[in-house]
C-alpha positions in Angstrom: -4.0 226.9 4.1 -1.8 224.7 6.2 1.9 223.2 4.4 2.6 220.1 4.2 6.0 218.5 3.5 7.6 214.7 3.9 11.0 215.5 4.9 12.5 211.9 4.7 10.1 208.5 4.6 9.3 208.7 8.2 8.6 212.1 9.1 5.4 214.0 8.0 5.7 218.1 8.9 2.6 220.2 8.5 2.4 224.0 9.5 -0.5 225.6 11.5 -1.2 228.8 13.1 -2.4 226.6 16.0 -2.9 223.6 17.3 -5.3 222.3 20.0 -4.1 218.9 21.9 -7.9 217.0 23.2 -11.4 217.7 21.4 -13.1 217.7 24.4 -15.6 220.7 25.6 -12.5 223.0 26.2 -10.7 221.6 23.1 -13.7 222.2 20.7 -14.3 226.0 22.0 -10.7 226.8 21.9 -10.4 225.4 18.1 -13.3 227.3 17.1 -12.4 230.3 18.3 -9.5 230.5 16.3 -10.5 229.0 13.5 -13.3 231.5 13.4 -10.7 234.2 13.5 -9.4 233.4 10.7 -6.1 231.1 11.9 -5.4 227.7 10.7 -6.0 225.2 13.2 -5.7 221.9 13.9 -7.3 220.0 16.6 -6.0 216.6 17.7 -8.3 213.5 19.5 -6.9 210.0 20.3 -10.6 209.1 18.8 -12.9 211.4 16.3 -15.7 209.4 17.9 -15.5 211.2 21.0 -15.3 214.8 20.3 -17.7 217.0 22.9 -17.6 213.3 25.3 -20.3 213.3 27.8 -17.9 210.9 29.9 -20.1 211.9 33.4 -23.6 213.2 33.7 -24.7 214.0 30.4 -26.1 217.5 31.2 -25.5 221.0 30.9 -25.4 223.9 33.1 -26.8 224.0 36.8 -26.4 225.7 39.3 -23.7 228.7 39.0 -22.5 226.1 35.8 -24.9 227.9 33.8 -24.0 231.1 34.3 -21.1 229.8 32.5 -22.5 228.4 30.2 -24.7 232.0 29.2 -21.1 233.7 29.7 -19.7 231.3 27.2 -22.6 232.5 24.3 -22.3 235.9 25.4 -18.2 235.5 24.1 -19.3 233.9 20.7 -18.5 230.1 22.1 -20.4 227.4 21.0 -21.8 225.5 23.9 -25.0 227.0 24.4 -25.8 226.7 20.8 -25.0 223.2 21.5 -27.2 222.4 24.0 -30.2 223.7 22.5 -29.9 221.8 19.5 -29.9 218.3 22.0 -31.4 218.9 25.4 -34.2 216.4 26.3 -35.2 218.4 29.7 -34.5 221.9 30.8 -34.7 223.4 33.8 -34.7 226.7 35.6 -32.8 226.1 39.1 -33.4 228.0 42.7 -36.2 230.2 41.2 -37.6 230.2 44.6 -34.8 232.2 45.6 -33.3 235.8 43.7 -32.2 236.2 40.3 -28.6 236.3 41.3 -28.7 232.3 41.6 -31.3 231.0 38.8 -29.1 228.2 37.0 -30.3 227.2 33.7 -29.5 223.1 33.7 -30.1 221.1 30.5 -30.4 217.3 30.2 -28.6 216.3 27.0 -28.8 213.6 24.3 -25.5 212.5 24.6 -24.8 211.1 21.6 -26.6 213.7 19.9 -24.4 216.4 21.8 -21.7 214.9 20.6 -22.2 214.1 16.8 -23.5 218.1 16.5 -19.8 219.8 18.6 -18.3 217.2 15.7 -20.5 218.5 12.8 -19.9 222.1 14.3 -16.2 221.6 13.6 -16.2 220.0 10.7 -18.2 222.6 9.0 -15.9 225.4 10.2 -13.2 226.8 7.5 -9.6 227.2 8.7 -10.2 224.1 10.8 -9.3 220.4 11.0 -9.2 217.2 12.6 -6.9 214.9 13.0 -6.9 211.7 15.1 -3.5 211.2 16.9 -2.0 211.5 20.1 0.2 214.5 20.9 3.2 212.9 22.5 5.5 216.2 23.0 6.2 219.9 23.0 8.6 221.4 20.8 10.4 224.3 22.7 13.4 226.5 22.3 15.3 228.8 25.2 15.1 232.6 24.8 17.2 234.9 27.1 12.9 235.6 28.7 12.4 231.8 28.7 11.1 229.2 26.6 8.9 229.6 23.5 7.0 226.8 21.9 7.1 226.1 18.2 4.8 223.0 18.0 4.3 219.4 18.5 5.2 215.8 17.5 2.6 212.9 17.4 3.5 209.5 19.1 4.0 208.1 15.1 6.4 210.8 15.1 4.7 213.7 13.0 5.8 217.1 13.6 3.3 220.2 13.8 4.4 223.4 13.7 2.6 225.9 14.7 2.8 230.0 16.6 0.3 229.0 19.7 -0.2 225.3 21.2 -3.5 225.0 23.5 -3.3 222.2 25.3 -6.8 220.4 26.3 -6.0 217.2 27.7 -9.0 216.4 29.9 -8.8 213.8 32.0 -7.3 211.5 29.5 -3.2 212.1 30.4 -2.0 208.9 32.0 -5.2 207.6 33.2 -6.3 204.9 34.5 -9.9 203.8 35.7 -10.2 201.9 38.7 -13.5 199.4 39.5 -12.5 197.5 42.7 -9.3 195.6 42.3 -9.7 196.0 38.9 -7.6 198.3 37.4 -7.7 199.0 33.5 -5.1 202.0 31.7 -7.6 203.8 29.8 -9.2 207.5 29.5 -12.9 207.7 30.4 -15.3 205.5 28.9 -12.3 203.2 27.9 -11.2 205.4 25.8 -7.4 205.3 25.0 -4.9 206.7 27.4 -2.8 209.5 26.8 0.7 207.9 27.8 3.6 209.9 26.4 2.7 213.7 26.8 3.3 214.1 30.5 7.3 213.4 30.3 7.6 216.2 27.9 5.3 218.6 30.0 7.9 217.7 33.2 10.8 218.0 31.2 9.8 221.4 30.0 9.4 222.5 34.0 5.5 221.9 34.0 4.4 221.2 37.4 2.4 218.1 37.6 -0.8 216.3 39.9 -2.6 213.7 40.0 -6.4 214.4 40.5 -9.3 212.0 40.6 -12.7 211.7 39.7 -15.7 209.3 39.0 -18.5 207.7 37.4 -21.8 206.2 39.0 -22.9 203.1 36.6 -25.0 203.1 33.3 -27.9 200.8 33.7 -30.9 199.7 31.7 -34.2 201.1 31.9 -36.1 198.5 30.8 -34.8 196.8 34.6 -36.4 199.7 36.6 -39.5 200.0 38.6 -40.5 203.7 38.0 -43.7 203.4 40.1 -41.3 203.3 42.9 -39.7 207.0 42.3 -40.8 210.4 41.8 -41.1 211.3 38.6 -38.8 214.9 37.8 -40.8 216.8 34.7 -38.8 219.9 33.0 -40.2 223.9 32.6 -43.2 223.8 31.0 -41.6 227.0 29.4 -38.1 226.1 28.7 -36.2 229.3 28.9 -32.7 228.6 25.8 -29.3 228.9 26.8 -27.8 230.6 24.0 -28.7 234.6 23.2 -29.5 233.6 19.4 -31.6 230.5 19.8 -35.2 231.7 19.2 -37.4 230.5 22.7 -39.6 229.1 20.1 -37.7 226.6 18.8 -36.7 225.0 22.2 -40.5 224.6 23.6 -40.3 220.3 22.9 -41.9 217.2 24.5 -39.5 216.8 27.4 -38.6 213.4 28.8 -38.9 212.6 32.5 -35.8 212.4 35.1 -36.3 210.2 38.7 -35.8 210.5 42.0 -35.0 207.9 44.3 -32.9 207.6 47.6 -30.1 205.6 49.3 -31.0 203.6 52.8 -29.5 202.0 55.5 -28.8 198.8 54.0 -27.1 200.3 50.9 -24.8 202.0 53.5 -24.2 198.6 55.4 -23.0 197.4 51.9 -20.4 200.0 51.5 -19.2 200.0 54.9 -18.6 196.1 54.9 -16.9 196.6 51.5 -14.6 199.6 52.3 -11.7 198.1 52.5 -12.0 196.8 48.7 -12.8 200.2 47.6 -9.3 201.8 45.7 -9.8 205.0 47.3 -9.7 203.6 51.1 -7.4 200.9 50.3 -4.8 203.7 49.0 -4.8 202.6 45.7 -5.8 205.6 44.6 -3.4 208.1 44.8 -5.1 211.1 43.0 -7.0 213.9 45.1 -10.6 213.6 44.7 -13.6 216.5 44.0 -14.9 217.5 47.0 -17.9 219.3 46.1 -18.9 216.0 44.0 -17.6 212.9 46.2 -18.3 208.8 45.5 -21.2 207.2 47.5 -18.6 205.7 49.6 -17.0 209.3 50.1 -20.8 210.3 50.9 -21.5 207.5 53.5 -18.0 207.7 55.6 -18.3 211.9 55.8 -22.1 212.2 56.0 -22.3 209.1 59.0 -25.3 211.0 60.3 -27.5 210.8 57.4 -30.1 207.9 56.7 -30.2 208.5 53.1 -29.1 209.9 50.0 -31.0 211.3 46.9 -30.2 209.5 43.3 -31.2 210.5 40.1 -32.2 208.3 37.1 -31.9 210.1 33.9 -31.3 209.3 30.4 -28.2 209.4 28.5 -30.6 210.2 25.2 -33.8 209.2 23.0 -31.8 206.2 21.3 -30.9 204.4 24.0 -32.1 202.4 26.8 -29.0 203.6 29.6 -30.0 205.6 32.4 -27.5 207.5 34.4 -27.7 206.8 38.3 -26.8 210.5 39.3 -25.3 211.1 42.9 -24.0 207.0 43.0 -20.6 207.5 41.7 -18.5 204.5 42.7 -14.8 202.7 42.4 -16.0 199.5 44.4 -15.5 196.4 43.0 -18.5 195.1 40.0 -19.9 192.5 43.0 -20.7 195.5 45.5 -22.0 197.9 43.0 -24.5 195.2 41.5 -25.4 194.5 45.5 -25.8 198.0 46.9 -27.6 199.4 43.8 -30.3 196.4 43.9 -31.2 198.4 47.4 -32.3 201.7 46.2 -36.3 201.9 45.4 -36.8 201.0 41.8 -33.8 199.4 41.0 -34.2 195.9 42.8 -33.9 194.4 39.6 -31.5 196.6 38.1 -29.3 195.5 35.0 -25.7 197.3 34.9 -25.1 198.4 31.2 -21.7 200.1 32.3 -19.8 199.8 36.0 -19.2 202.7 37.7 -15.3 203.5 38.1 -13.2 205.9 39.4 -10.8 208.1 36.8 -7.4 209.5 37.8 -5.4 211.8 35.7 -1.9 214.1 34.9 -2.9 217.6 35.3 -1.1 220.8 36.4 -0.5 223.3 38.6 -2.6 226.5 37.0 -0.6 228.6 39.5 2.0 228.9 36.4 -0.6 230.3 34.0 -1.3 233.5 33.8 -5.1 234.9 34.1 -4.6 234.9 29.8 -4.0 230.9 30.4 -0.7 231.2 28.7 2.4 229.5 30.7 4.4 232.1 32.6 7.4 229.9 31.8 6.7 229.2 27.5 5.4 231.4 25.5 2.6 231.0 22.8 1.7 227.7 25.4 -1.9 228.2 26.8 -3.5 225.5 28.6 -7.5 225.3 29.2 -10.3 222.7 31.2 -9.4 219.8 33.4 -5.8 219.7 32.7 -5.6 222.9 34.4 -7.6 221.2 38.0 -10.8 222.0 37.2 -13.6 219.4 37.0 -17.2 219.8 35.0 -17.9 220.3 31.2 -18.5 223.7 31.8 -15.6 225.2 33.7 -13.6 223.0 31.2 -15.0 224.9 27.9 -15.0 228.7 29.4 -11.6 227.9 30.1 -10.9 226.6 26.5 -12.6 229.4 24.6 -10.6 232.2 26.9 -7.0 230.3 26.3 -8.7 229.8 22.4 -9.0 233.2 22.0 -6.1 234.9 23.9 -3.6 232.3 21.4 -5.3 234.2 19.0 -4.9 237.4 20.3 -1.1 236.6 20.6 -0.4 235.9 17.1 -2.4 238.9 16.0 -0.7 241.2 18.8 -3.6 241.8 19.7 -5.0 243.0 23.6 -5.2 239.8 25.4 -8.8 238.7 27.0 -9.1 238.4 30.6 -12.2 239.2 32.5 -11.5 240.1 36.2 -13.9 239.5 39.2 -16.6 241.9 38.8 -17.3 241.1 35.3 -17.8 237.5 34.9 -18.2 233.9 36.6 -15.6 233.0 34.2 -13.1 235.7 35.8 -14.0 234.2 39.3 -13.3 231.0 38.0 -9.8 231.8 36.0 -8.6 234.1 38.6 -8.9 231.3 41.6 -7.4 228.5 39.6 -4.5 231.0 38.5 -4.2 232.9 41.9 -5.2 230.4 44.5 -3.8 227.0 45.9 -6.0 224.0 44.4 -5.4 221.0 45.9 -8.4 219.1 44.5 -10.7 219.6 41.1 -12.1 223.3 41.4 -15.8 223.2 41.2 -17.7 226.8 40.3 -19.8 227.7 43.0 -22.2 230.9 43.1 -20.9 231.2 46.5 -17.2 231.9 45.4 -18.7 235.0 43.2 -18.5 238.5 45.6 -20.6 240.1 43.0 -23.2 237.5 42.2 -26.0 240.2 42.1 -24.4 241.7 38.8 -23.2 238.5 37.4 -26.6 236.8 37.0 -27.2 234.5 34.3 -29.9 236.5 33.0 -27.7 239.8 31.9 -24.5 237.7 30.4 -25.2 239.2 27.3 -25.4 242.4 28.1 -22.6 242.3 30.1 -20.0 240.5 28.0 -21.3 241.2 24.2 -19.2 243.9 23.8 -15.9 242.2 24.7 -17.1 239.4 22.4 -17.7 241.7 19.4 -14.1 243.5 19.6 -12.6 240.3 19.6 -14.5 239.3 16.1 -16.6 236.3 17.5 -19.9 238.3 17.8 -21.1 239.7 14.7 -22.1 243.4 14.5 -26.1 242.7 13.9 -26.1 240.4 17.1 -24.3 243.3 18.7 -26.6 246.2 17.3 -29.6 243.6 18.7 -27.7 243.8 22.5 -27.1 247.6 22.5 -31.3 247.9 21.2 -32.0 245.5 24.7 -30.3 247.7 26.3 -32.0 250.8 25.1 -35.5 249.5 25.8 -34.2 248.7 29.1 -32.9 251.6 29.7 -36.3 253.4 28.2 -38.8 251.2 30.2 -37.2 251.8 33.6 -37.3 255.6 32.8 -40.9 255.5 32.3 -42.2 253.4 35.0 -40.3 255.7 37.4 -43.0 258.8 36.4 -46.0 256.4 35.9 -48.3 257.9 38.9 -50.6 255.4 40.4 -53.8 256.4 42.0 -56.0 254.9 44.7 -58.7 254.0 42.9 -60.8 250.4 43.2 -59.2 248.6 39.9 -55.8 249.4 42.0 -56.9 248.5 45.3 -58.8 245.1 44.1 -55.4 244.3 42.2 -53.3 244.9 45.2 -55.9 242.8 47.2 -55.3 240.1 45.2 -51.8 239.8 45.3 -52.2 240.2 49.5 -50.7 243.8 49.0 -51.5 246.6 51.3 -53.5 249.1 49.5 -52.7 252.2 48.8 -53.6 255.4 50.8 -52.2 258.0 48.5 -50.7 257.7 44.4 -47.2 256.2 44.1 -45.1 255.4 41.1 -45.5 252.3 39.7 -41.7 251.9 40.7 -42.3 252.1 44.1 -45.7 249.3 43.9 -42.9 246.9 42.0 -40.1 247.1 44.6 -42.8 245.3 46.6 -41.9 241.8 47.3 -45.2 240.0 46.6 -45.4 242.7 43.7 -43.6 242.3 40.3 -42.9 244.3 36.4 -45.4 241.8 35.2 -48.7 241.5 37.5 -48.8 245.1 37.5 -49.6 245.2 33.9 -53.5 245.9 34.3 -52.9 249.1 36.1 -50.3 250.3 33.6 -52.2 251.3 30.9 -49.4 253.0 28.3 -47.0 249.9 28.6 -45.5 249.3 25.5 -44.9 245.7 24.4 -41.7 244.3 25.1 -39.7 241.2 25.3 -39.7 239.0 28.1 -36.0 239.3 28.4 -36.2 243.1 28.3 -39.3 242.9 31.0 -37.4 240.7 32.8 -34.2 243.0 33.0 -36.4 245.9 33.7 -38.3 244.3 36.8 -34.5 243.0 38.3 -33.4 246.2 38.0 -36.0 247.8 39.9 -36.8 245.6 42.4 -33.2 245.0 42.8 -32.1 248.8 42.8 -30.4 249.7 46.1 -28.6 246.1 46.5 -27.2 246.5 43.0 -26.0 250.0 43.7 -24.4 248.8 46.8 -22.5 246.4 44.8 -21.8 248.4 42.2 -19.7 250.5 45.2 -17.9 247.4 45.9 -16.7 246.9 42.5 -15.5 250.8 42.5 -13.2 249.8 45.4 -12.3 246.4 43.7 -11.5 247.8 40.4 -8.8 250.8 42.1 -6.8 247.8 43.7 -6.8 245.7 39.9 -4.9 249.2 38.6 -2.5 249.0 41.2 -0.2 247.0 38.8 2.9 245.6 40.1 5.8 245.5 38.1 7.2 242.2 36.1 10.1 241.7 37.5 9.5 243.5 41.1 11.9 243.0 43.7 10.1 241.5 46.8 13.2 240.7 48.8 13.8 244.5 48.9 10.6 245.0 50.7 11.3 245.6 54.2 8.5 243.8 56.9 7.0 241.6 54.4 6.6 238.4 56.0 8.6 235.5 54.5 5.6 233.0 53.9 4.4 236.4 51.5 7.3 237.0 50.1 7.8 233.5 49.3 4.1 233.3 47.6 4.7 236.6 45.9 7.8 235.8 44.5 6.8 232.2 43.3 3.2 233.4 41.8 4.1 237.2 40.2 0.7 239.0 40.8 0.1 241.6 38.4 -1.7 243.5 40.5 -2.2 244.8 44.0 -5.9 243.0 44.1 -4.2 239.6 42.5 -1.8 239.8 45.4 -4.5 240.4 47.9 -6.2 236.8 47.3 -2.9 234.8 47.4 -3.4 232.3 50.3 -0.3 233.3 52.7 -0.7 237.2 52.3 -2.3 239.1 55.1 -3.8 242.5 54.3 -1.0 243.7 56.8 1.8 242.7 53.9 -0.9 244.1 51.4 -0.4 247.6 53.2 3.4 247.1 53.7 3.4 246.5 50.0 1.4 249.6 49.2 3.4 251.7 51.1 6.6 250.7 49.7 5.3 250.8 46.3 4.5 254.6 47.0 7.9 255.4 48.6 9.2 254.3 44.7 7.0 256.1 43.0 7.9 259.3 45.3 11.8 258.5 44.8 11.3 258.0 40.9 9.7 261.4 40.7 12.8 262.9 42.2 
């Protein structure tokens, strides 16, 4: 249990293991996580009524997203589970294309996302909430640095605690801007974190200011649906999390929209540009690039006569419908113009202006990959506040920094996942290793090894990590390790099942526009087909045992799959020997001789810990990589001496 003690009449002081500043997405997994370990935690919100906020789009996953999403379940987080509990349409994304980019993407309830993340926590033992807003870091200097021992509320509380996460969000001096209009309020008009960011400076924490944005609510009784196209979910909906039973998440789906910008609803922005915050330099904040304004969208993309928008709904119990891909900070008189233009919404009633958010949030170039500040110890730092944008990357990021303050108190082996083994080491290792200068966005495309790191095998891929760190149970486990022994099994016995040219085969070939066969093959070899698959071969493979479709599945990617998942699995062989090329803590890059100065200056100022960290740091060549190599050789040669 947590202490409590009154000092004098003004001061209350409670004792933690750990505290969590913001309940958003990376706030809730990162409480969880420890609380479920068994630490005391506190998690702090400047408003209970907005833990797990939908402030944006209220959806889940998409594409690459919800591979993170998967990843997050794998660990033990809490998201998926989420989701399936208050999705109102699911969808599979690209599955016209290969496995290695099928997105799951799940239209939430938002209010009924939101009220189940706050029943989560509220029903978890170790943990509690508390409504207040974390004003400043308690540090003290070490000989290594500082060290944090808690925090103090704006009503002057004090919290100590071993390991501080900080999940701020966008909500650290924001302020949302609608035209001239300029109000001092987190999202939604929400209240403002104010008073943590002079503490974060004065404790050396390097600071930006990002931005992002909203498109309007408006109501749907105001729209003309006759005048879109109507977007249905699966008809199979495929859950996110591992444990929910598919069963359960086959529902009555609601419908999304699809309508489109035009030429006149560009002449309205373009006449209105100059009242627009972010081209009238109000705005100082750096933008998402991968998810710009319609303004943004209408100055870059001249060329184009239209945009697409989607309507969707922000839940069952309420009339407000989300005008996806219209993000705007113009002033209220321009958006209620240039959104009466689009098909549909002629007559369209504004619930909720659209407005553009900016934010405090830091350089993650001084976090390690555990999210723990290079500079404070027992400090970790996880979701927007560390550049990234989306409800996704913000809550991998909070359950990793979650667990590894967890892993800290117990001195225990920290967490981090490198490149090869999942989105959310692609993800951690960019924002820690790379220069962001705008909201980092997960793409499949930044993934080398997509192939492996499918959404589909998250489980059997991570599972194992999430077990030894105590948020998987052992009979989830024992289920992953009997998946991957049927796996295992199946493709084994396909690989001797001989297939003769007889008529059943040739008229089931035939149908499928396959070429028929001359002589028996394996049924392997009819699957690696490309108009062939694991599943329409069924009638001809008369000793296949019954499986599950995720085993089936697994068992035809595998196959079909075989020689460019071998390939990669090569890659990672060459990946993996420069990630144990570790460089020492303190090594000495001035001593180098012929390392270029812009290296040694990036070196020096972000500490790699390996060879392969050091080889993704913009400003180093894989000339200094080889300089480095051979000078780290030369020392190993003289220390053998």
């Amino acid at each position: 249990m947590s202490e409590t003690a009154v000092t004098n009449r003004n001061t209350l002081e409670e004792t933690y293991d750990v505290v969590v500043v913001g309940a958003g997405h990376a706030g809730c997994e990162a409480a969880l996580a420890c609380a479920r370990l068994g630490l005391e935690t506190i998690i702090f919100t400047v408003s209970v009524d907005s833990i797990a906020l939908m402030p944006c789009n209220p959806n889940v996953g998409g594409s690459s997203k919800g591979h993170l999403v998967r990843e997050i379940d794998a660990l033990g987080g809490q998201m998926g589970i989420n989701i399936d509990k208050t999705f109102i349409q699911s969808k599979m994304l690209n599955k016209s294309k290969g496995p290695a980019v099928h997105s799951l993407r799940a239209q939430a309830d938002k209010a009924a996302y939101s009220a189940q993340m706050r029943k989560t926590l509220q029903s978890t033992e170790h943990l509690t909430i508390r409504q207040a807003e974390v004003s400043e870091l308690l540090t003290e200097d070490f000989s290594d640095g500082k060290r944090i021992y808690g925090v103090r509320t704006y009503s002057g509380a004090v919290y100590y605690a071993k390991a501080v996460v900080l999940c701020t969000g966008t909500y650290l001096r924001a302020r949302c801007l609608t035209g001239e209009m300029i109000s001092h309020t987190g999202p939604n008009g929400l209240q403002a974190a104010n008073h943590l960011t002079a503490s974060l400076i004065a404790n050396g924490v390097e600071i930006y200011r990002f931005k992002t944005g909203t498109p309007a609510r408006v109501d749907k009784s105001s729209l003309d649906f006759s005048k879109m196209q109507e977007q249905k979910g699966d008809e199979r909906v495929v859950p996110f999390s591992f444990t929910t039973n598919p069963d359960d998440v086959q529902i009555d789906q609601v419908s999304c929209w699809l309508t489109y910008t035009n030429e006149k609803t560009h002449e309205i922005i373009r006449n209105n540009l100059d009242r627009s915050p972010l081209y009238a330099g109000v705005i100082e904040g750096t933008g998402p690039r991968y998810c710009p304004s319609i303004e943004d969208k209408v100055v870059r993309f001249a060329e184009k006569d239209r945009h697409q928008i989607f309507i969707e709904p922000e839940g069952l119990d309420t009339n407000e419908m989300y005008v996806g891909g219209m993000s705007s900070s113009l002033p209220e008189d321009v958006q209620h113009q240039m959104y009466r233009t689009l098909p549909g919404l002629e007559h369209v009633k504004i619930v909720r202006n659209a407005y553009a958010i900016e934010y405090d949030c830091m350089n993650p170039n001084q976090l390690y990959a555990t999210l723990e500040f290079k500079k404070i110890k027992g400090l970790f730092s996880g979701g927007q506040f560390n550049g990234s944008s989306g409800y996704e990357e913000a809550a991998c990021q909070g359950l990793v920094a979650g667990i590894n303050a967890a892993m800290s108190i117990f001195g225990r082996e920290p967490l981090v996942l490198d490149r090869s083994e999942a989105y959310i080491g692609v993800l951690i290792d960019d924002l820690v290793t790379k220069e962001n200068h705008e909201p980092y966005r997960m793409m499949t495309s930044r993934a080398e090894y997509r192939l492996l790191l499918r959404q589909d095998n998250a489980d059997l891929r991570l599972s194992k990590r999430g077990y030894e760190i105590g948020l998987i149970s052992k009979e989830r486990y024992e289920r992953v390790l009997e998946k991957e022994r049927l796996i295992e099994e199946e493709i084994n016995r396909v690989s001797k099942v001989h297939i003769g040219a007889n008529s059943k085969v040739q008229a089931l070939l035939e149908s499928f526009g396959s070429i028929p066969l001359n002589t028996g093959v394996t049924l392997t070899e009819l699957i690696r087909r490309p108009e062939l698959d694991y599943e329409k071969l069924e009638p001809i493979d008369e000793d296949r045992p019954n499986l599950p479709y995720d085993v089936a599945e697994q068992v035809n990617i595998h196959i079909k799959y075989d020689g460019y998942i071998s390939r990669q699995k090569k890659q990672v062989e060459q990946f993996k020997k420069l990630e144990k090329k570790r460089i020492p803590e303190n090594f000495d890059y001035d001593g180098v001789p012929s390392l270029r100065i812009e290296a040694r200056q990036k070196l020096k100022e972000l500490r790699p810990v390996s060879i392969g960290q050091a080889s993704r740091i913009s400003g180093v060549s894989p000339a200094d990589i080889s300089v480095l190599l051979v000078y780290m050789e030369q020392l190993r040669f003289q220390e053998k001496q």
